[in-house]
N, C-alpha and C positions, 0 to 999 in steps of 0.2 A: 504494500500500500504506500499511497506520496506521502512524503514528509509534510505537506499541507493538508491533507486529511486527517493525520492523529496530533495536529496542533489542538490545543484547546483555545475557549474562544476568548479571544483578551482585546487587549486594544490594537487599532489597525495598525499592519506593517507599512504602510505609507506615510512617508515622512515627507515635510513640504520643507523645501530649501529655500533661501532667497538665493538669485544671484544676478551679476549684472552681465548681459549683454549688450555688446558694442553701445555701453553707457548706457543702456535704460535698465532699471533694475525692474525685477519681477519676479515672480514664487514659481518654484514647478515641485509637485508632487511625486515625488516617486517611491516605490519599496527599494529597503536595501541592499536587493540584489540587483538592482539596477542601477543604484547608482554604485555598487561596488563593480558593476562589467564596463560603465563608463569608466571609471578610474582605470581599468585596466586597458581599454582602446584606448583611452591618451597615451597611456604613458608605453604603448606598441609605436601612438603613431609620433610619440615625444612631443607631445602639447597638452596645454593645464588643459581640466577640464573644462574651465568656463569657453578659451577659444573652439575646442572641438563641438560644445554647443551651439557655439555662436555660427561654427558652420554647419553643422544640422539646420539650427533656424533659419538661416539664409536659404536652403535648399527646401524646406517641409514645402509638403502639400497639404495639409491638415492644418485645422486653426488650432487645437488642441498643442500646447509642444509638449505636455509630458507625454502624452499619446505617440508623440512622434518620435519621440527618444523610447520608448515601448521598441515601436517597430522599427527603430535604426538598429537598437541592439538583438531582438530577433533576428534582424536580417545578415547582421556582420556574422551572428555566432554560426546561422547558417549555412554561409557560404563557404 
């Protein structure tokens, strides 16, 4: 059985950050295995995290961005 099924039920694993892109600051929500695999594509692609966000956001097609940091990270583990 998944390790999220015999969790019990507590408070949610989604943690809201702030951070600033290319100077505008704003919150993205995410669990922290997401944003532990971001940590880990920057520092494959040798960039903070805030830059490698900041080029997901310039690229998303979704108005949502933690949605899209969702599916940037499915897709790198992916491939």
């Amino acid at each position: 059985m998944s390790k999220w099924i015999k969790k019990p039920p507590g408070p949610s694993p989604v943690i809201k950050r702030s951070i600033s892109i290319d100077g505008r600051n704003t919150s993205v929500s995410l669990e922290d295995g997401f944003w532990d695999a971001l940590k880990e594509i920057a520092a494959a692609k040798r960039l903070p995290v805030a830059e490698l966000i900041s080029i997901i956001n310039k690229e998303r097609q979704f108005r949502n961005l933690s949605s899209t940091l969702r599916l940037f990270v499915l897709e790198y583990y992916s491939s």
